[in-house]
C-alpha positions as CSV (number, residue, x, y, z in Angstrom):
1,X,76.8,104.7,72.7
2,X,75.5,101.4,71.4
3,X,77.0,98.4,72.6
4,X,79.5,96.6,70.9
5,X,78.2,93.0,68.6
6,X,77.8,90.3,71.3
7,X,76.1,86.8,71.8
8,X,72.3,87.3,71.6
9,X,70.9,87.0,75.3
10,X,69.6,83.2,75.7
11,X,65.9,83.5,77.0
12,X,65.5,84.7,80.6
13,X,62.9,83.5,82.9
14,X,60.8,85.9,84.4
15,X,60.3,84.6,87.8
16,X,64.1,84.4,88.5
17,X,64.9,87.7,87.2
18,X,62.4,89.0,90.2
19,X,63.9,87.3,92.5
20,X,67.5,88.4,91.3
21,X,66.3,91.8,91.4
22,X,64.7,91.5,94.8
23,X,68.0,90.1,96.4
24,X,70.4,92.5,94.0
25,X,68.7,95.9,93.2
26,X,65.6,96.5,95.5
27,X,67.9,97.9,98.3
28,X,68.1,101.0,95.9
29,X,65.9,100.8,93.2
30,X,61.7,100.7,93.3
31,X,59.8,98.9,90.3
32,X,56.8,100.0,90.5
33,X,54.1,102.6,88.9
34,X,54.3,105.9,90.4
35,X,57.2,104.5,92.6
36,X,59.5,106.7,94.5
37,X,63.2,107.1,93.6
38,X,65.3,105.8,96.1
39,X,69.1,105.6,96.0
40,X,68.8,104.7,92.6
41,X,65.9,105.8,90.4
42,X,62.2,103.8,89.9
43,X,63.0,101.1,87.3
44,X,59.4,101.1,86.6
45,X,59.4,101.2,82.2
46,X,63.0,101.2,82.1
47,X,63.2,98.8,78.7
48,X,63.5,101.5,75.8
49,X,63.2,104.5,78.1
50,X,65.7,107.2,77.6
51,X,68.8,107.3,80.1
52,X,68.5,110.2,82.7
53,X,65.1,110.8,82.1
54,X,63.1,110.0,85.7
55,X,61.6,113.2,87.2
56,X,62.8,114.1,90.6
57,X,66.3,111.9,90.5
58,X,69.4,113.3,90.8
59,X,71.2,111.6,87.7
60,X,75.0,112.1,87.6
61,X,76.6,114.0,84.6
62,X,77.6,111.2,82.8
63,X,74.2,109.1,82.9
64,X,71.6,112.4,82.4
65,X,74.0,113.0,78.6
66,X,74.3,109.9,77.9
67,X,71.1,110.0,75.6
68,X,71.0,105.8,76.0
69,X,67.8,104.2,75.4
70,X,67.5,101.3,77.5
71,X,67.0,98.3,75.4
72,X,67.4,94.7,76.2
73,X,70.5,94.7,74.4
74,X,72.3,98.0,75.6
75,X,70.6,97.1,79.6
76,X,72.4,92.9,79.0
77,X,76.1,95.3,78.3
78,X,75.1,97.8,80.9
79,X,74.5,95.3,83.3
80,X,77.7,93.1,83.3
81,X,79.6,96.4,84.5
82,X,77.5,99.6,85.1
83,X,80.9,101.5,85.5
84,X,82.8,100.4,82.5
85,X,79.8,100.5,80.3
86,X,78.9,104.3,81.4
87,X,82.1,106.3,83.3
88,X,81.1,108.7,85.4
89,X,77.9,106.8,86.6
90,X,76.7,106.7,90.2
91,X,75.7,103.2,90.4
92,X,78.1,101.4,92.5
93,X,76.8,98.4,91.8
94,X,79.8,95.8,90.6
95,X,77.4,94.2,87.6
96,X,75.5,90.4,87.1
97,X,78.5,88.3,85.3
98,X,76.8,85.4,84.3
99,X,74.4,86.2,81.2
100,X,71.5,84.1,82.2
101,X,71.4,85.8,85.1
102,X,71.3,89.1,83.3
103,X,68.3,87.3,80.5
104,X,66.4,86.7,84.0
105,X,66.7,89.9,85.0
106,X,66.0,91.7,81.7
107,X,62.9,89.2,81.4
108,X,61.6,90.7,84.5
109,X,62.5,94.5,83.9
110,X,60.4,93.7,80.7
111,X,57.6,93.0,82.4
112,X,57.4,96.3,84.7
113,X,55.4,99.0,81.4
């Protein structure tokens, strides 16, 4: 399910995408190697992994067939609106609106291989 043609991200900075990540996804997500899941799965390597592929999480339905590959592009669409992007998914997190925010926060998720 690749996303629809959009705006290319603008650059993201990396040191603000940490600290958006720290304030918006750390209360269920790890990012680091060999990290545990938590309520959400270790984002450790997420860019251009494969959807539904972290051992030990319990994905839901929709997210483990998915067969997404997490690139910058398909994680800016996901992350605007996790549930409109993938129905069914367990993340009830609402989404990052503004797209610099999102280029911040990609910047840092790109970092984390």
């Amino acid at each position: 399910m690749p996303p629809k043609a959009r705006a290319p991200l603008p650059p993201g900075d990396v040191e603000r995408g940490e600290k958006l990540f720290k304030g918006r996804a750390a209360q269920c997500h790890t990012a680091t190697k060999g990290g545990s899941n938590g309520v959400g799965p270790n984002l450790f390597g997420i860019v251009n992994r494969k959807s539904g592929t972290i051992e030990g999480f319990a994905y839901s339905k929709a997210n483990a067939d998915s067969g997404v590959i997490w690139t910058p592009e398909v994680l800016d669409v996901y992350l605007e609106n996790p549930k409109k992007f993938m129905p069914g998914t367990k993340m009830s997190f609402a989404g990052i609106k503004k797209p610099q925010e999102r280029a911040d926060v990609i910047a840092y998720l790109e970092t984390l291989n």
